[in-house]
N, C-alpha and C positions, 0 to 999 in steps of 0.2 A: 801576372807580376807578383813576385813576395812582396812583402808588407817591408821586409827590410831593404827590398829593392827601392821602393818608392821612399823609404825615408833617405834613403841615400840621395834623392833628385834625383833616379833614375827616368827618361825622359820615354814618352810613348806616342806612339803617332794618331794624331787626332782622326785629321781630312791627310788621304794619299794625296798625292800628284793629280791623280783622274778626279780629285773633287767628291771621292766617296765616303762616308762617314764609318768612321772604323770603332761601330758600337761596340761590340764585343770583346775590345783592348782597349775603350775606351769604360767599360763596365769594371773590367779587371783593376786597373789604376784606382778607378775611385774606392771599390773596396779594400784596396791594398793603402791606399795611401791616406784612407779614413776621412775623404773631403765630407761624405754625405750627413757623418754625425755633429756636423760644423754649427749647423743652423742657419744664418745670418752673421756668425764671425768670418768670414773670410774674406778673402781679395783677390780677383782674378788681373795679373798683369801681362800683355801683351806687347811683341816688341815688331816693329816693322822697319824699313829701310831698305836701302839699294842693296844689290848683292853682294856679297863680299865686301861688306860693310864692317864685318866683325859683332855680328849680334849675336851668336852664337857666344861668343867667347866674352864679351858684357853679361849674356845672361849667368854663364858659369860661374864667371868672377865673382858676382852680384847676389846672386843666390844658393851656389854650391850645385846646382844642378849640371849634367852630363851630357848635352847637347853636344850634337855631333858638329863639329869645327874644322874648317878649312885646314888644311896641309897647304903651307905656302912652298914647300921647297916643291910639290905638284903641280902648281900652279893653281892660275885662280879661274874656278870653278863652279858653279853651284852647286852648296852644300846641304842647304833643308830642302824638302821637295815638301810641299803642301804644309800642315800645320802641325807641331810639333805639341804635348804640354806633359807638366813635371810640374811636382810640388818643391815651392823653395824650403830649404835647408836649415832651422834654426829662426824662422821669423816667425814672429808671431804679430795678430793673429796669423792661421794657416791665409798662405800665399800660394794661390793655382799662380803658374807663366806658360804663354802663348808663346811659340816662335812660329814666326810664320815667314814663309819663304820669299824671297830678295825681290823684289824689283827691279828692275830694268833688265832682268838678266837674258842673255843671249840663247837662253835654253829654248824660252818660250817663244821668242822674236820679237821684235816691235809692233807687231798687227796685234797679238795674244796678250791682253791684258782685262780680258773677262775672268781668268781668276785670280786676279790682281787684285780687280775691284771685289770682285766677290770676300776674300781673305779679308780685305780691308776693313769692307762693312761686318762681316762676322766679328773679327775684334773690333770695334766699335762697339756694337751691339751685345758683348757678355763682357767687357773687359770695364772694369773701374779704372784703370792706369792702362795709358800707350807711351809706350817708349819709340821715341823716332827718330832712328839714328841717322846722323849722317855728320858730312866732312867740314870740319873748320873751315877751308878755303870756297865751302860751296857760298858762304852767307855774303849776300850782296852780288852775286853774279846773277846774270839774267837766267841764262841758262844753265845754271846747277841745276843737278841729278834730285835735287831733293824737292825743287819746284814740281813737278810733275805727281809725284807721293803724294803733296800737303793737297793741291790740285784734287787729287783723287779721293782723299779724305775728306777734303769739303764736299765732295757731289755725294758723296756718297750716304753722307752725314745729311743731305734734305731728304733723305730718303726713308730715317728713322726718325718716328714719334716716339723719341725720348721725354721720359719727362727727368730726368736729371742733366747734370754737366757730368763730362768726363773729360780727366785728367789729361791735357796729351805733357810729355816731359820730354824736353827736345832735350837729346841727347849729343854735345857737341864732340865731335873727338877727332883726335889730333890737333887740340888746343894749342898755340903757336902762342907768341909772346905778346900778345894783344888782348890785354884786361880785358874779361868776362863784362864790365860792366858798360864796355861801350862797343862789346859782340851783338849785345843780346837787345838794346834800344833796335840794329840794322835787322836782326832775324823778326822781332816782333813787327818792323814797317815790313816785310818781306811777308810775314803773316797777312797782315793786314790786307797786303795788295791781292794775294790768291781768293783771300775770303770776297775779294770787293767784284772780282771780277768770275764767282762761279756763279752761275745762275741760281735765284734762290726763289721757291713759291711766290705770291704775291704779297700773302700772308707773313712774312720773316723779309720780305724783301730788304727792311732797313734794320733788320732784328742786329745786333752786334755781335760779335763772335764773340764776346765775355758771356753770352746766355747760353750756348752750347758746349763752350769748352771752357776748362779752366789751364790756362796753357804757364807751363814755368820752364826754365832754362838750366839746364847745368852744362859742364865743360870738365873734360875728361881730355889727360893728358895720354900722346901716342903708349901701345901697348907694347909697342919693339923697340924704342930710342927709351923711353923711360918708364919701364916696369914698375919699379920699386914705387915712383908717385904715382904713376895709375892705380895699381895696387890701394893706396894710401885714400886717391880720391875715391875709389870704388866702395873702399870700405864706410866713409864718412856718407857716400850717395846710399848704402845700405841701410845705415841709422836712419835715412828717412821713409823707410819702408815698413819701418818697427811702428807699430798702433797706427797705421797706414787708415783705417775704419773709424779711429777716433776724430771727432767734430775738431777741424783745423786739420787732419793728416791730407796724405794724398789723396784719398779716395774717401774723402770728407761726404759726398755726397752720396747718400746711399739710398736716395727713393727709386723705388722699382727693383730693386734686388729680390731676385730668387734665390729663395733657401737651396744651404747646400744639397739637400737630399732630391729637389728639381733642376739640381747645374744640367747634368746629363742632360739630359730629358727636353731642358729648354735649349740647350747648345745644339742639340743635333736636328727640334723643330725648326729651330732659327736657319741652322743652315740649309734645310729643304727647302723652307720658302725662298732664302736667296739663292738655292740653286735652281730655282723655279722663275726669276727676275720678275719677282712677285716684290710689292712693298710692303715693309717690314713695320706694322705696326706691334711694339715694343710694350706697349700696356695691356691689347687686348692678348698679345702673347702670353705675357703672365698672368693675366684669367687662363686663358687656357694651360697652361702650367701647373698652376696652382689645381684648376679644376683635376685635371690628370692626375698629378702626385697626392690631394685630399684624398682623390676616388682611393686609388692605392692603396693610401697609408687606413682609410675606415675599411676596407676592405680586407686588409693585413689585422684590423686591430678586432675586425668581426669574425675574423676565423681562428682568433685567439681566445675569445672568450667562449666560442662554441666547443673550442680543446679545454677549457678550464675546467681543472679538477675539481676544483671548489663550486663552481656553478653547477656541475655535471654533477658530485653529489647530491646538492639541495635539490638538484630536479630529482633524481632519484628518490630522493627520501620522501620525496612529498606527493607522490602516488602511493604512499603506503598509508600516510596518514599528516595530520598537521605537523606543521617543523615549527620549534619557538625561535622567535627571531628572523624569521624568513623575511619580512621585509628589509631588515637591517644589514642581511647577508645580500639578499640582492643589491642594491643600492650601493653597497662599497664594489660588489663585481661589477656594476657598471660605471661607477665610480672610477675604481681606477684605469678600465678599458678607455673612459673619457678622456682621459688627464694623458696617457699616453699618446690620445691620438691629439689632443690638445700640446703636449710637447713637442708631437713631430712635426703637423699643421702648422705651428705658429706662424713662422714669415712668410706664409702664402698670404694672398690675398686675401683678406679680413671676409668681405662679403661671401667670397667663396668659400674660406675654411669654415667659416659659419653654417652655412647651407650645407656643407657635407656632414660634421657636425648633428646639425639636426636631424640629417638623413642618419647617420650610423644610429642615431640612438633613437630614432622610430625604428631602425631592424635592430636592436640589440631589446628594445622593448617588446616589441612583437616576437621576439626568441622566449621572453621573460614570461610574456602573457598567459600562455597555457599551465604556467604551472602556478602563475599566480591566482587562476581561475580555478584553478584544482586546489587551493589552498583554499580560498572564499568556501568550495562544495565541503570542504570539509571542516569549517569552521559552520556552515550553513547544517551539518547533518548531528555536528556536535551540540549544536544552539536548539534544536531538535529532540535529540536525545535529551538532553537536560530540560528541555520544558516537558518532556512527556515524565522523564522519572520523578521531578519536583512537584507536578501534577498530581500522579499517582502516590505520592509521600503523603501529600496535604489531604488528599480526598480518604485516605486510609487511617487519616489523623483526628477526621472529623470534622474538618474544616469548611465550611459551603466553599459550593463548586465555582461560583461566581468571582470569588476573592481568591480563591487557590490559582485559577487561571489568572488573573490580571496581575497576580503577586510573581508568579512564574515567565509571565509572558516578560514585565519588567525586565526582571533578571536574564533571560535567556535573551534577549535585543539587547539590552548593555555589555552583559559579556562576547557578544559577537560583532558588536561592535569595537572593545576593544581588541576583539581579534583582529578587524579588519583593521585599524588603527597601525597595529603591530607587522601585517602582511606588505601595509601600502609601501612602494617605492617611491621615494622620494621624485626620481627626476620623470616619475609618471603622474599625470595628473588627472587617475583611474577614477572616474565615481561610484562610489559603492551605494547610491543612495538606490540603485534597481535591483541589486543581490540584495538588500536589506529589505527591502518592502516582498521580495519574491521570501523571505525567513518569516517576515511576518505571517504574510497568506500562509507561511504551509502551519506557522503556528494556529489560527486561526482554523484553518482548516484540521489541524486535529483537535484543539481545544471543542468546535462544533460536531465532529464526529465523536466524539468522549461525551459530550453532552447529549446527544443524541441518543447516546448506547446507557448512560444513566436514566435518563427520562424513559428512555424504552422499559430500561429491570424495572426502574418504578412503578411506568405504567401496569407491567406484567404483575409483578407483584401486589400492586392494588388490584388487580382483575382477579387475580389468583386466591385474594384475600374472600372478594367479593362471589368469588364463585362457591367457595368453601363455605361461606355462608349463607349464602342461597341454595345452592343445588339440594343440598341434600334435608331441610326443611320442607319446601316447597314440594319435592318427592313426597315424605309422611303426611303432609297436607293433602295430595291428591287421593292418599292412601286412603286415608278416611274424610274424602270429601266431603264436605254439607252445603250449604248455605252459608255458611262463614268462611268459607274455606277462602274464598278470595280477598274479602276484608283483611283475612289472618295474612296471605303473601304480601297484601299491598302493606300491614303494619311492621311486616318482618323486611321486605324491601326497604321502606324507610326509616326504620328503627337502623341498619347493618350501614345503607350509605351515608345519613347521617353519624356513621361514628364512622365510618372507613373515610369518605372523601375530605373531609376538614384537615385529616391527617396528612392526605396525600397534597392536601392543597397548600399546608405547612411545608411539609417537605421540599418544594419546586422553585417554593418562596423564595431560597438559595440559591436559584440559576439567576434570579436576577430577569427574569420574563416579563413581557408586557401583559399587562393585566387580562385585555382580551385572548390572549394566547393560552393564560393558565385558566381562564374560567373555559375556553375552549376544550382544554383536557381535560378537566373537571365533565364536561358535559359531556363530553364522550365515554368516561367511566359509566357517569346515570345511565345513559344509554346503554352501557355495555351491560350492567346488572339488572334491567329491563329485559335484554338479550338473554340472559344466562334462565331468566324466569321464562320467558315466552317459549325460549328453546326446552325447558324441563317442562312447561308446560304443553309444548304439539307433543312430545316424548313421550309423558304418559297419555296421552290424548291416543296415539298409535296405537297404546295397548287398551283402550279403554273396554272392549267387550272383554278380556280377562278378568280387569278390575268390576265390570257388571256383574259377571259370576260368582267372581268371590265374596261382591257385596249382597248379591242375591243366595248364594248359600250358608254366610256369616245370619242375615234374617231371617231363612227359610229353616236353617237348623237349629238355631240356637231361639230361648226366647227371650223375656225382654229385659231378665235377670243373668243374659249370657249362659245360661246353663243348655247344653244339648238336650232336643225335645227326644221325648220316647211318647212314638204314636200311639198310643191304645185305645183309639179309636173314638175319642171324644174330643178330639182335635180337631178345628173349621179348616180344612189343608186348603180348600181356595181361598179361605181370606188371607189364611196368612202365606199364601203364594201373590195372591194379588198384593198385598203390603209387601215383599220382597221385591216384586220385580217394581212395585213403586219404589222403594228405595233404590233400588239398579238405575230407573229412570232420573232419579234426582244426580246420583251421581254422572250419569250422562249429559244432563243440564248445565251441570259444573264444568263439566271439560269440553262443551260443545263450544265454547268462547272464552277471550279473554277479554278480564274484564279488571281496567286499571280506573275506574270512576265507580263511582257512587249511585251510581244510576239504574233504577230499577230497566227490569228487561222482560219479557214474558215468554222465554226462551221454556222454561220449566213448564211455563202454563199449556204454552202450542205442544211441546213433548207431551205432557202426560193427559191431557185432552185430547190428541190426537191420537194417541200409540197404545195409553192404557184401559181410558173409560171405555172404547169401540163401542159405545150403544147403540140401540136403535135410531135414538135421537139424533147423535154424533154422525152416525151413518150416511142418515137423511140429509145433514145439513151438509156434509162433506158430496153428496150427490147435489145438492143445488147450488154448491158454492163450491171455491178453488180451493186445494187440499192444502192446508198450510204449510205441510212438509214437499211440497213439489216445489223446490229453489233453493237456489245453492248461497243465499245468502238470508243472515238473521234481521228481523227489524232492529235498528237503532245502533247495531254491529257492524262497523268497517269491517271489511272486508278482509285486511290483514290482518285482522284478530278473529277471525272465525278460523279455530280450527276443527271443527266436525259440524258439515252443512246439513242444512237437514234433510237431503235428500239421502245423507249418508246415515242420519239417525235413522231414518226409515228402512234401510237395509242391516244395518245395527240390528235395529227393534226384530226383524224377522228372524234374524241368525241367531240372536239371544234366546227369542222364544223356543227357538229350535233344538234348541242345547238343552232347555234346562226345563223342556217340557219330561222329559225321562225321570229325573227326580220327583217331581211334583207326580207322576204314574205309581211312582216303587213309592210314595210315599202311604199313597190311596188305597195301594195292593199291602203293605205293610198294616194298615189299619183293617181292612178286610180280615186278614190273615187273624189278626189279633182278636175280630169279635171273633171267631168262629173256632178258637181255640179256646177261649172263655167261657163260651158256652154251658152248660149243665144237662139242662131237656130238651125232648125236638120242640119245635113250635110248638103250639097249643092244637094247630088243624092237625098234625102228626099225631098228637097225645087221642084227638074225638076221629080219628080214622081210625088207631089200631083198637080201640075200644068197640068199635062198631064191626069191625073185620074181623078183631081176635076174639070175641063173645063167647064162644063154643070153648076157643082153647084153654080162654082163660078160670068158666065155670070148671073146665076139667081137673087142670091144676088144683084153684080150690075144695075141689071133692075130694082129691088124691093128696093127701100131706107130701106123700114120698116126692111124688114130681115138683112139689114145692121145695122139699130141701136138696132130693138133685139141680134143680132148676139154681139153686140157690149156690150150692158148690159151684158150677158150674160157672155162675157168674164172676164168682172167688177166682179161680182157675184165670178166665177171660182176661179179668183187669189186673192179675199180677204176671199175665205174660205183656197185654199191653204196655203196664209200668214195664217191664224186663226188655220189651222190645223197642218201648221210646217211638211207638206208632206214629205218633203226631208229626214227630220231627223227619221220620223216615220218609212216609206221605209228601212234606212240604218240596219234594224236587222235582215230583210226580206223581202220577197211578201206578206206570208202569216200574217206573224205579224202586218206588217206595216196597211193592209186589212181592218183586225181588230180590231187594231188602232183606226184609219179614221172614220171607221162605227161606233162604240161607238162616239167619238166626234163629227160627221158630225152634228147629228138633235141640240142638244147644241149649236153650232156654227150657224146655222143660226137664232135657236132662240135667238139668242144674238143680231146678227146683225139685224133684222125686231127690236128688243125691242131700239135696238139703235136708227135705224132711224126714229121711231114713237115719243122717244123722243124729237128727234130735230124738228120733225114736232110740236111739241106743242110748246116748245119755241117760234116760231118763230111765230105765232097766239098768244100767250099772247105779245107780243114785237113786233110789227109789224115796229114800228120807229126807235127801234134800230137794228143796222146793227153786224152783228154778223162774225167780222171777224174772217176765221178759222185761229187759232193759232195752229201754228204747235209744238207740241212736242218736248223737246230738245231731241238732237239726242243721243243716246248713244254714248261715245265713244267705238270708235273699238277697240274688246279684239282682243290680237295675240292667237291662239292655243297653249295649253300647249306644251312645248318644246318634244321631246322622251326621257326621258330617262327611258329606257329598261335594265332591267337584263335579265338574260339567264332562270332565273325561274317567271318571271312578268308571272300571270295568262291573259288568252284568253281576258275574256272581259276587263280587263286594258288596254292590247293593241288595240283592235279595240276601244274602246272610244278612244283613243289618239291618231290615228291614223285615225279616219275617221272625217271629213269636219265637222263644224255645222251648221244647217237650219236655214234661219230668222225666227223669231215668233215675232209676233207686243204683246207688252206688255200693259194691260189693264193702261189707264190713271185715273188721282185721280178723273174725273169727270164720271167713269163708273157708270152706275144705280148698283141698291145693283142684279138687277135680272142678270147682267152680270156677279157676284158674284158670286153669284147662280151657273149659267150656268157654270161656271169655274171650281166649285168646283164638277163636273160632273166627270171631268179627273179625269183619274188612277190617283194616289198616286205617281207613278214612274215619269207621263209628267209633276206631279205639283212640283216633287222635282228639276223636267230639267228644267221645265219655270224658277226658280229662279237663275239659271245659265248663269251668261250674257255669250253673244254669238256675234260672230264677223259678221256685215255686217246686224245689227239686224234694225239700225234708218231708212234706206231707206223703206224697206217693210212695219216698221208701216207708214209712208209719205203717200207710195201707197195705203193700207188699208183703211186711212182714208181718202184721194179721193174717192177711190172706195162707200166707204158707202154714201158721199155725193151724189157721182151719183148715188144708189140706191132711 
């Protein structure tokens, strides 16, 4: 139906003839004819009567409405079949009307008045005003047609638990010339008497018809003898339909009214149940009404806010990051989702529009939650973020850590606080006190991890400090171990942690720690720089037979002015091998334990008692008694400060000997070497043997001069190839070596010497007048012998060059012929790279040589 159709009173059929409810033309009318945006202003009016009564054409007149009306010149017929309705025409408030079909009529028969009753109680039951028309001359007869109707309306009427009155307006017509005012005393005792004799509960039995109806009279002149005053009284019976809703109108009493927007809805339950010949209770109705159309209307108003652009932003935005304003934004979107369903809701049932009510906005808050929880996460990661940068400001600032955090933690729980402040929804009554204490903990929780990770660089950096100062002391200390050496760690250990830990134990003071907690890392540092000593001390302890060595060749070689010894053979080489390897042993005593007391020990005494005296004495007693060195642990020494047992010194003591028994050999073969090159005569038996042996030879000689001065050239000759051939030193590799040596250079060397002295012979024939005195050579100065010093791995021939004597050799002068050159360059490779090697005791033999040549 158009909208201009219904404002016309265009009239639509409610209930057909068969009683069936015609929802879908009954949907169309209320949207067209705009009942449902009514609220509670409106009036539904209903008209009953015999048939061809003329209710159709009262309603038209009355209201402007198009009800379909009898054709008298057709005859008289039934014209409405079941219930008609149509909005009236110019009345305000909006006026629904009911036509509903005639009574008595011959359609249905006399037995069929089940929808008679049924129509009846339906209007009854949605109508504020009933029009009930009927015939001027019926009032006061026993059997008038309208007896039977009001009959009907009273049984019908204990059948509904109303809790209001409704209007019934006896509609008189065809008013004949008998004042209205003494019609209407005989219709009212005619009331009376139907009401007295329908059967009523037992409850209402004496109830009075003024508590169920409020009944009034009017009188309406015929519509065919006198139009024009029908007309006239129709229009004046109209004016009382105008504010019909207001307190004193027709329809004065208005409890239990359903809002317009549940008329349908309740009309059409209504008439189930009485098509059902169910009884009609009218209150619990409208719970259920109300329940139906709240459901509806929160359900209309939650699929409105889940299409809102405005909400469906803020959720948007607020998985990206915080929105400002977001509580404020939520709060009006459910705000006004409220107020809408609070507009439509209104004239339901208070307790039920309530209750839905509170249901819509438990689901429009549970719509709302997730994002308001997502807004908390990121007020929670911002509150975060800002404690850790403000954190990191202050501690960068130089601020203690103690106060930086509590100054920060403040600020980041108040500003996230006012964030939550700013998120919360009003018509939620959300606690944020468990998101705020879950901000604390994580505060908390990184403030102690930042603290943790500071105490740690601290700790490290005191270790680091402590090790720097230890380590490598403690090393030079072991270097040149004594008897002091561990006094000296123990005054450098506490000299370094008395200035390191006071420092570090200032520095923590700032965390704000309990006392035993910071003297606990305090204690753990001392310990750790005890650590750093004991571990540098097994360290060098690992390498201590190295350190034996080079403290037994640093003794052995050098003496007690540190200068490197040269053996020449007045040297005591076992004392001062036994004082070396005593010193070896004391530094073995040193590292055989650590020792953090004061307390003497006789670690030293068992070592060098046991390892170095070996006497005969020593021997004995260690055969009658238990070897002091068999046990793996020292008297008055824990056990975790032994680190070399003396079972291990005793294998020590053998490997050392072992090694550096070679030097102490070369140094004894070096002293040999040296008398026997020093020498001058044989023995004194050699001298009284060849005296006793050579008797003959030597009388011969003395008779004979000549064999005395061949004898005597001859020796010339001998020691200026000796000098030339550097005998001594050839000798020193071998017999055999030396042999061959010799032999190779022998014939070279004399052909040097004859080339020499033929030259001087010519000189001195060109020069006869000049006198050629020999100038003697400046003398080399005397080289000392390279000092010993010996390692336990110096190779063979290092040590016998160092340790054996060197030979004179006369060194060619700048006036040598180029053929001595020559002859020179004869020698091995090996004698030419020695001859460049000055040598001690070298100026006298060239002196002699070059005599010698002269006397050749």
């Amino acid at each position: 139906m158009e909208e201009s159709d219904a404002a016309e009173g265009v009239a639509v059929q409610l209930i057909d003839g068969e009683g069936e409810f015609a929802a879908a033309a009954a949907e169309r009318f209320m949207a067209a004819a705009g009942v449902a945006g009514c609220g509670l202003s409106y009036a539904v009016v209903s008209i009953m009567g015999p048939q061809s009564s003329g209710k159709s054409t009262l309603l038209n007149q009355l209201f402007g409405t198009n009800f379909r009306e009898m054709d008298a010149f057709r005859g008289r017929s039934q014209t409405t079949k079941g219930i008609w309705i149509a909005r009236c025409v110019g009345v305000e408030p909006c006026t629904v009307v009911l036509d509903l079909e005639g009574t008595d009529g011959r359609e249905r028969g006399e037995d069929d008045t089940a929808f008679e009753k049924q129509s009846s109680l339906f209007a009854l039951a949605i109508s504020d005003i009933v029009l009930i028309n009927m015939w001027c001359h019926d009032i006061g007869r026993e059997q008038a047609a309208n007896k039977p109707l009001l009959k009907t309306v009273f049984q019908v009427m204990m059948r509904l638990f109303s809790p209001r009155k409704t209007t019934l307006l006896f509609v008189i017509r065809d008013k004949t010339r008998t004042p209205l005012e003494h019609l209407e005393p005989v219709l009212r005792e005619d009331i009376q008497k139907i009401w007295n004799s329908v059967a009523k509960p037992e409850a209402h039995k004496d109830t009075p018809i003024s508590e169920f109806f409020n009944v009034q009279v009017t009188a309406l002149s015929s519509f065919e003898e006198k139009e024009e005053q029908f007309r006239e009284q129709v229009q004046q019976l109209r004016q009382r339909f105008s504010n019909s809703i207001a307190p004193g109108g027709l329809a004065g009493d208005r409890r239990g009214v359903v809002p317009a927007s549940g008329f349908l809805f309740s009309s059409q339950q209504i008439w189930k149940v009485i098509r059902e010949n169910k009884d009609l209770d009218l209150p619990a109705h409208k719970v259920m009404v109300a329940t139906v159309r709240c459901d509806e209307i929160a359900n209309e108003k939650f699929g409105c806010i889940t299409s809102d652009t405005e909400w469906l932003d803020v959720e948007s935005a607020v998985q990206s990051g915080p929105v400002p304003g977001f509580g404020k934004k939520l709060s009006n979107i459910v705000e006004v989702h409220l107020q809408e369903y609070d507009k439509e809701a209104f004239y339901f049932d208070e307790a039920v529009r309530k209750g839905k009510r509170q249901h819509l906005e438990s689901r429009i808050l549970n719509l709302v939650q997730p994002a308001f929880q997502k807004m908390l996460t990121h007020l929670r990661m911002k509150a975060l973020e800002k404690f850790k940068a403000g954190l990191n400001s202050s501690l960068e600032s130089g601020k203690e850590f103690a106060i930086s955090a509590r100054d920060n933690t403040e600020c980041s729980l108040k500003d996230f606080e006012q964030g939550c402040a700013d998120a919360i929804i009003k018509q939620a009554n959300w606690d944020c006190s468990k998101i705020l204490e879950k901000v604390r903990r994580d505060i908390e929780d990184h403030a102690l991890s930042i603290r943790e990770r500071k105490l740690s660089e601290l700790t490290t950096h005191a270790k680091e400090k402590l090790r720097k100062a230890l380590a490598e002391p403690v090393e030079s200390l072991f270097d040149a171990a004594d008897q002091t050496t561990w006094t000296s760690i123990r005054n450098i250990y506490k000299r370094e942690t008395e200035a390191i830990l006071p420092e570090f134990l200032k520095t923590i003071c700032g965390f704000e720690m309990e006392y035993a907690q910071a003297e606990e890392m305090v204690s753990k540092l001392r310990d750790y720089a005890r650590s750093v000593v004991q571990s540098k001390a097994k360290e060098e302890s690992s390498k201590v037979l190295i350190h034996m060595k080079e403290r037994f060749t640093t003794v052995f070689s050098h003496d007690k002015d540190s200068i490197p010894r040269v053996w020449t053979g007045k040297e005591d080489v076992h004392a001062i091998a036994k004082e070396a390897r005593a010193a070896a042993l004391k530094l073995l005593s040193v590292m055989a334990a650590i020792r953090w007391d004061d307390e003497p020990d006789r670690i030293e005494s068992i070592i060098t008692s046991t390892l170095l005296e070996g006497s005969v004495v020593s021997k004995i007693a260690s055969a009658a008694s238990a070897d002091p060195l068999a046990s793996t642990t020292w008297e008055q020494i824990p056990p975790e400060h032994t680190m070399i047992t003396p079972s291990q010194c005793k294998l020590l003591w053998k490997q050392f000997k072992s090694e550096t028994e070679f030097t102490i050999t070369q140094a004894v073969s070096t002293q040999q070497a040296h008398r026997r090159g020093n020498s001058k005569l044989p023995p004194p038996w050699a001298i009284v043997a060849i005296a006793i042996l050579g008797f003959n030879e030597i009388m011969t000689l003395l008779r004979n001069p000549i064999y005395v001065f061949l004898l005597f050239v001859g020796y010339l000759m001998v020691k200026a190839l000796a000098v030339q051939l550097d005998v001594s030193r050839e000798f020193q590799n071998g017999v055999v070596p030396g042999i061959i040596s010799v032999s190779a250079k022998l014939l070279p060397t004399i052909q040097n010497l004859v080339n020499k002295v033929a030259a001087e012979q010519q000189d001195e024939h060109r020069h006869p007048h000049q006198q050629h005195p020999q100038v003697a050579e400046p003398l080399q100065p005397q080289m000392q012998p390279p000092p010993l010093l010996l390692s336990p791995r110096s190779p063979m021939s290092e040590l016998r060059r160092l340790h054996m004597p060197s030979s004179p050799r006369k060194v060619a002068s700048s006036s040598s012929s180029p053929s001595s050159s020559s002859s020179s360059a004869v020698s091995s490779p090996r004698h030419v790279g020695e001859d460049q090697k000055p040598r001690p005791g070298a100026a006298a033999p060239e002196n002699q040589s070059t005599i010698a040549d002269s006397i050749v």
